[in-house]
Each structure stands twice: as C-alpha cells, then as structure tokens.
VEXDREN-2710 file (C-alpha; in Angstrom, 1 decimal):
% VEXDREN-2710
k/r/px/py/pz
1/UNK/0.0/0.0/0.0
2/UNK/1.1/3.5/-0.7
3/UNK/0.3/6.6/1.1
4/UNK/1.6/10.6/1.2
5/UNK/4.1/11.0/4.3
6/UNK/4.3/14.4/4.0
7/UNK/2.0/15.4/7.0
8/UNK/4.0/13.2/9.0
9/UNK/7.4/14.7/8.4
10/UNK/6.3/18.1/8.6
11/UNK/8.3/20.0/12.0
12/UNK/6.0/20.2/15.0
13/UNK/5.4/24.1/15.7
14/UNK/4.1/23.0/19.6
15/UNK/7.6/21.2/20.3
16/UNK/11.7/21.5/20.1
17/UNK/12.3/20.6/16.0
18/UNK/15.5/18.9/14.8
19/UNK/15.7/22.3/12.2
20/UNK/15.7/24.4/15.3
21/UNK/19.1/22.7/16.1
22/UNK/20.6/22.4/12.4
23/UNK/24.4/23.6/12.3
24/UNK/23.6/25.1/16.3
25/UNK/23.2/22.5/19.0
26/UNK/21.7/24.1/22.3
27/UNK/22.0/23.0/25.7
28/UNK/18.9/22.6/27.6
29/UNK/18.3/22.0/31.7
30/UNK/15.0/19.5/32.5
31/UNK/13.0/21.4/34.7
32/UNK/9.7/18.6/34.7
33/UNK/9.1/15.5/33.0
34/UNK/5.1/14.7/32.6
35/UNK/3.5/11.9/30.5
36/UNK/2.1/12.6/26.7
37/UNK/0.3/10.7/24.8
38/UNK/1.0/7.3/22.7
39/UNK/2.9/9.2/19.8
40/UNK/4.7/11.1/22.8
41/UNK/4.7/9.5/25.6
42/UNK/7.1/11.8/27.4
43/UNK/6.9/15.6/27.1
44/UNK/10.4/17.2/28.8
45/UNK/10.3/20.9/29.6
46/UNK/13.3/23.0/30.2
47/UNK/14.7/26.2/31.1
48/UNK/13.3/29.0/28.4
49/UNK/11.2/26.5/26.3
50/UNK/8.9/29.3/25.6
51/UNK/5.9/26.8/25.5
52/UNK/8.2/24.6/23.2
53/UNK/8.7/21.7/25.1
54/UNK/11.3/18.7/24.1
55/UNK/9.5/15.0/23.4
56/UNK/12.4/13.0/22.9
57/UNK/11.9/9.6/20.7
58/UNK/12.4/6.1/21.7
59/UNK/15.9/6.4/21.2
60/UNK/16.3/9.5/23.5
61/UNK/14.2/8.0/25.7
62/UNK/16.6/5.0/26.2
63/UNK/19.6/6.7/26.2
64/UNK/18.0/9.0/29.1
65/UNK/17.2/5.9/31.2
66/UNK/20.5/4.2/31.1
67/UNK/21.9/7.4/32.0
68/UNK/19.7/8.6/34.9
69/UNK/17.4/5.7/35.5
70/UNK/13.8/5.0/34.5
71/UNK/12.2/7.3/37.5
72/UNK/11.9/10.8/35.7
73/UNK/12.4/12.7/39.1
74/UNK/15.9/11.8/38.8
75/UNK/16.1/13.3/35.5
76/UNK/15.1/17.0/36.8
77/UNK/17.9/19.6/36.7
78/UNK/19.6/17.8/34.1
79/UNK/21.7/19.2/31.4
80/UNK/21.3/17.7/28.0
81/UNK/23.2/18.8/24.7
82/UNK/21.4/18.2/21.6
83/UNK/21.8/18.9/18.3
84/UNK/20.3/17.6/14.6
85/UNK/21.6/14.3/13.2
86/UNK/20.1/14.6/9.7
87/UNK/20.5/10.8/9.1
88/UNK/17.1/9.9/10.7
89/UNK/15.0/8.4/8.9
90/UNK/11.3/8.4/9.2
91/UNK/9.4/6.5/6.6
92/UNK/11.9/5.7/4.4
93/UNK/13.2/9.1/4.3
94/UNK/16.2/11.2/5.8
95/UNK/14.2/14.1/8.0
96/UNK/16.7/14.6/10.6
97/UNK/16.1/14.1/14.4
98/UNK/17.0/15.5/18.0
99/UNK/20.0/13.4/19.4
100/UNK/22.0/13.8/22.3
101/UNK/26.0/14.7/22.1
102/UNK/26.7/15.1/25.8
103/UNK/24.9/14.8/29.3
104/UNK/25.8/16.3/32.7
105/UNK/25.8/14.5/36.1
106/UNK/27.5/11.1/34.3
107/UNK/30.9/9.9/35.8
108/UNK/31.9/8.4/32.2
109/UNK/31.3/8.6/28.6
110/UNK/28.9/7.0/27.8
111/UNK/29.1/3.8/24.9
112/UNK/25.8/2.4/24.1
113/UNK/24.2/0.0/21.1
114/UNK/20.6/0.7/20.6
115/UNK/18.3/-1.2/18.4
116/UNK/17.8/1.1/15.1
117/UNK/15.9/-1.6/12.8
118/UNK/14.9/-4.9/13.7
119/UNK/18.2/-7.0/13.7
120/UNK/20.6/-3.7/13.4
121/UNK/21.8/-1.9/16.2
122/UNK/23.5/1.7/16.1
123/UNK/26.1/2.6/18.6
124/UNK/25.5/6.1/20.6
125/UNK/28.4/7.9/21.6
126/UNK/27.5/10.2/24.7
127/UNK/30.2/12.6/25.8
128/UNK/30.4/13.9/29.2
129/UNK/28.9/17.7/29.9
130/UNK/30.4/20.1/32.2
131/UNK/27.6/21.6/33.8
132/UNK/26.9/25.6/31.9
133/UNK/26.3/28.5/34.3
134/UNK/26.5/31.0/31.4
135/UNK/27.1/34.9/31.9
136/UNK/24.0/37.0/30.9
137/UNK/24.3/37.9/26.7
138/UNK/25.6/42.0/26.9
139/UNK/22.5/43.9/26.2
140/UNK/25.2/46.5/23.9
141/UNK/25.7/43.7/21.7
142/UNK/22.4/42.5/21.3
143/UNK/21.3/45.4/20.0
144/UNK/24.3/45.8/17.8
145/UNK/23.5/42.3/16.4
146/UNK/19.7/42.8/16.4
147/UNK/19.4/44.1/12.6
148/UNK/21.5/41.1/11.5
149/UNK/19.5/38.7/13.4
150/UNK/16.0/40.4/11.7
151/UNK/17.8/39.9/8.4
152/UNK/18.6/36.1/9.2
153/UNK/15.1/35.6/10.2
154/UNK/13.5/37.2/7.7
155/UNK/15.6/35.7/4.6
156/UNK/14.7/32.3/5.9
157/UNK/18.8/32.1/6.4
158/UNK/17.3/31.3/10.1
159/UNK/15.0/30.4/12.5
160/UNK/13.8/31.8/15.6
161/UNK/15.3/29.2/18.0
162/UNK/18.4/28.8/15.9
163/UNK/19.1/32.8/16.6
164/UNK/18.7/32.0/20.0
165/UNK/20.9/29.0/20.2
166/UNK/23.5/30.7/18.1
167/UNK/23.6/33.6/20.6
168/UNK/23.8/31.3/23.7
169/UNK/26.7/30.1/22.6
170/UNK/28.1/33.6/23.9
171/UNK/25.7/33.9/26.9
172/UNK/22.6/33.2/28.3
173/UNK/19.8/35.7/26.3
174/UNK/16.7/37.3/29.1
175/UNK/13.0/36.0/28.5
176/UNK/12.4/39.4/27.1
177/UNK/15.0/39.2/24.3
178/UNK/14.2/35.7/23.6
179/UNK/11.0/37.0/22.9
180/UNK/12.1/40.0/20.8
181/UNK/13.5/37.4/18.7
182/UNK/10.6/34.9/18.4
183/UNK/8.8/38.6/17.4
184/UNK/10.5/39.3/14.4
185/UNK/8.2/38.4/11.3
186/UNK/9.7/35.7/9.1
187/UNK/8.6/37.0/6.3
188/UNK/9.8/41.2/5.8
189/UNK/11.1/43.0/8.6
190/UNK/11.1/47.0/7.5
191/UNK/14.2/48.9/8.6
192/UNK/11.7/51.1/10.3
193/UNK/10.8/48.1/13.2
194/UNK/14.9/47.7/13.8
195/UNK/15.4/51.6/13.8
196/UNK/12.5/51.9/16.7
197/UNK/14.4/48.9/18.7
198/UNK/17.6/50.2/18.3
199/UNK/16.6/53.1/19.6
200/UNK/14.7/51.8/23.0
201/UNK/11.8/52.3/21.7
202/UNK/10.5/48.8/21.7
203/UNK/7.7/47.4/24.1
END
C-alpha cells in the first residue's frame, strides 16, 4: 500500500524541532518531565522553552534511562546537549532528528548499542557535559546584532530558535529578548521596526 508521508514529516510548531538545532546544538536544563500521549509519551520541559517543550523519541528515551534511570524525578535539573543528526530516517526518508551529544551528572562517557531496525543496532556515543552557568548575553551587543539577526530571520537564512541558540553560545539571552527574537516576522522586517528597537523604543 502506498500513502503521502508528508503530514507526517512536517516539524511540530508545539515542540523542540530537529531544524531548530541544524548547524547550532543548544544546551537545555529538564525542569519537569510529565506523560504525553502514545505518539509522545514523554513531554520534557526545560529552562526557556517558551511553551516549546522537548518529546524525545524512543531512542532518547533509552539513552535517558540508562543514564539517569527509569524514574523521571531523577532526570530533573539535568543538562542535556542536543543537536540535529540529519540521518534519521522516518518512513523511508532522511528528515533529521533530535540526538544527544553530551549529558551532565555522568561519571563516564557513555558507549551504548541501541536497536535502530529490527536485527541492526546503532552505537550512541555520549560525551560527558560540564555543567553551563553562562554569563548574561551583553544587552550593547544584542542590540548591535539585532538588525542582522531580523535579516537572518526574515531571509529564511534562520529560525527563531536557531538565533537564539546561536547567541547562547556567547551567553545566556533574558525572557524578554528571547521573545524579541521569536517577534520578528519571518517573512519582511522593515528597517523602520529595527530603527525603533535600536533606539529603546520597543515594548
């Protein structure tokens, strides 16, 4: 039988995307595990999700086990590195997924062989994570790099969330910029809108 996949490989608006993380992984901090339903049965949110929250697949979910254990309490305050391994395939297809490159609060790297297809295992390489207390992102140079940022988002260079992890990298961006970010219109932003921010005189 044959059948369109394409609503099935489409990225998940409500949720932490693979393409979010292309070319920019982010670091995030588990600040509750709760249960989902039976195409996500476990919804992690983190520090700054903005609403966004990580469902990790079966994969994740195994490699998040063996590393903390199967009672999610244990998994709270956590830091995970992720990032997009674009050889996940999903019906066939390469889509991309979320992976994990590193955890915190592990004594040693971690070596593990998880079942990919039936009778094929892959082996999962997970490097050890020094735990990230970053310094706030300078509020001069966020406004410096603010126009450059619009111009990323609104060329589709970018997304919202890979802006964001991009400038984490440096330090760790306020709610309120994160959200000046996620406000910039993806599809024209007018030199007028980044004249009035530069200039204090956003809301």
């Amino acid at each position: 039988m044959s059948f369109d996949v394409t609503d099935l490989i489409q990225a998940k608006s409500d949720q932490l995307n693979a393409d979010d993380l292309a070319g920019v992984p982010r670091v995030i901090e588990i600040t509750d595990v709760s249960k989902g339903n039976a195409e996500s049965p476990i919804i992690i949110s983190y520090k700054g999700d903005n609403g966004r929250p990580f469902k990790p697949c079966k994969t994740v979910r195994r490699i998040l086990a063996a590393a903390y254990g199967n009672m999610t309490g244990e998994w709270l305050g956590k830091q995970l590195k992720l990032y997009c391994d674009n050889s996940v395939v999903y019906a066939g297809q390469e889509v991309g997924g979320i992976r994990i490159a590193a955890m915190s609060d592990i004594k040693k790297r971690l070596v593990l062989k998880l079942s990919k297809t039936r009778g094929k295992k892959v082996e999962h390489i997970i490097d050890i994570l020094e735990r990230q207390q970053k310094p706030p992102y300078p509020t001069d140079k966020f406004k410096k790099a603010f126009s450059v940022m619009a111009d990323k988002i609104a060329n589709s260079e970018m997304t919202h969330e890979q802006v964001i992890n991009k400038c984490e990298l440096t330090g760790a961006l306020s709610d309120e910029q994160k959200q000046q970010i996620r406000d910039i219109e993806t599809e024209q932003v007018t030199h007028e809108s980044v004249d009035k921010f530069l200039n204090g005189d956003s809301e």
